[in-house]
N, C-alpha and C positions, 0 to 999 in steps of 0.2 A: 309891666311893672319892673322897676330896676333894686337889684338888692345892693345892700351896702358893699361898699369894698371892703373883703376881711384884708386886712393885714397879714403877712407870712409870719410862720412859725417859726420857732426856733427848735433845731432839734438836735442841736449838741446837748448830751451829759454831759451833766455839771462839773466842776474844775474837782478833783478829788477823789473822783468815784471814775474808777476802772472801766472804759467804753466795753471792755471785751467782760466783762463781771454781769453787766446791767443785760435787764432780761423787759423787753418792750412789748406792751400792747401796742397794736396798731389794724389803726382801720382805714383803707382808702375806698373813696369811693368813685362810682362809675358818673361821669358827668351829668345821663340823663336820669336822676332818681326815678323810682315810681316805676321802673320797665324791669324786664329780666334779659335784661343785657349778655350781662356775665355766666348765665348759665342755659344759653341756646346754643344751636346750630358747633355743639363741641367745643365752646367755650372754656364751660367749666373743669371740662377737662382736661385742656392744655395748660391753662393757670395754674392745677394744680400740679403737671407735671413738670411747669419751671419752678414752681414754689422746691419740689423733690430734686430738681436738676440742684437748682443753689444752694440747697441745704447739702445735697454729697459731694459739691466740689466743695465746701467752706466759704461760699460767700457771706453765709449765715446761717447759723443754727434756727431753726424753726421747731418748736416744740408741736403747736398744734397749728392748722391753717383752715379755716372753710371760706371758700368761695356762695356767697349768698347773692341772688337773680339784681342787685344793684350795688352792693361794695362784699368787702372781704375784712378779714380779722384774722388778726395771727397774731402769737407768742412767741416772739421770735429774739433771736442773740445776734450782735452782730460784734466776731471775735477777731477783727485787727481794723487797727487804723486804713491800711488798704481800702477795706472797704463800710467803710463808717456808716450809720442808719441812712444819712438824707441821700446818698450817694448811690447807694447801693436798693433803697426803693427806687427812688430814678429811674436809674438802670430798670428795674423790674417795670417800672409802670411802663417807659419808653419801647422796649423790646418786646411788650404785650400789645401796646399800640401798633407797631408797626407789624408785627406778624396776626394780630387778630383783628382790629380797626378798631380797639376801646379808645373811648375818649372818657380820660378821668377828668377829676377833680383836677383844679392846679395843685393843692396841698396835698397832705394824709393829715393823722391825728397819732401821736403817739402819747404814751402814758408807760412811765420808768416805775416797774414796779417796786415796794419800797420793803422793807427787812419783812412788816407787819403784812404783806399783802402775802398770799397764797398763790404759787403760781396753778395750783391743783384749782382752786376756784375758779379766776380767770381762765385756765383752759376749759372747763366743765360749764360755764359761761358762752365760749364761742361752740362749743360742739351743741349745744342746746339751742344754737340761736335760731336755727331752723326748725326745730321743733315748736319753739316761744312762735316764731312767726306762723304759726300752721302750714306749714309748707309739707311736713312728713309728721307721723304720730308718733312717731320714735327716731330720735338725731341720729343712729346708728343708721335708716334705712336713707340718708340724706348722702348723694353720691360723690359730692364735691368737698371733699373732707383730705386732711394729709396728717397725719399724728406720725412724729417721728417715732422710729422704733425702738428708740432708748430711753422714750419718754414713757413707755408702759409699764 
């Protein structure tokens, strides 16, 4: 069975608004849904330690990050033109392929959060999502997790 062709995103902020201000959800995902790809064989947690690697050099602020067994979600900043969102996921998805053999999506999904949106929700949202999915009884004992530490 053949699926539609989606058409690519667009992932510039808008003409106006500050790229390095705006504060992004984003979720990509692992190509083959449905598996636990991303969180075997030490997966989960090399993802998370380049999600920590780029958030201490500055590639990008990442407020919270969970690696979940077929995509990921993070709240994340991304503070100069250098290294702008679609560029610098990229970067991230390509350097994950080639050092762990994930095969994503072609796209991600972002969503710019807006004056009226909570970034306390959205992150309380992704720490829970393995919880919602029954994966752990409590999203703390969920081992594929990255909360910046100036986000507490």
């Amino acid at each position: 069975m053949s699926h539609p062709h989606r058409k690519r995103l667009s992932h510039e902020t808008p003409l106006g608004i500050p790229p390095e201000d705006s504060m992004f959800f984003i979720t990509i995902c692992a190509a083959a849904r449905g598996t636990d790809s991303l969180v075997r064989n030490g997966c989960g947690g090399f993802l998370i330690e380049t999600v920590r690697h780029r958030h201490e050099t500055g590639i990008w602020w990442c407020r919270v990050f969970v690696v979940m067994p077929d995509h990921v979600h993070g709240l994340i900043r991304f503070p100069s033109t250098e290294h702008a969102m679609s560029g610098a996921v990229q970067d991230f998805k390509k350097f994950t392929a080639r050092n762990l053999g994930i095969r994503w999506q072609r796209d991600f999904f972002d969503h710019r959060l807006r004056h009226e949106e909570s970034e306390r929700e959205k992150a309380d949202y992704i720490l829970r999502n393995s919880e919602r999915a029954g994966l752990v009884d409590r999203w703390e004992s969920w081992p594929f997790v990255f909360i910046a530490q100036d986000a507490i």
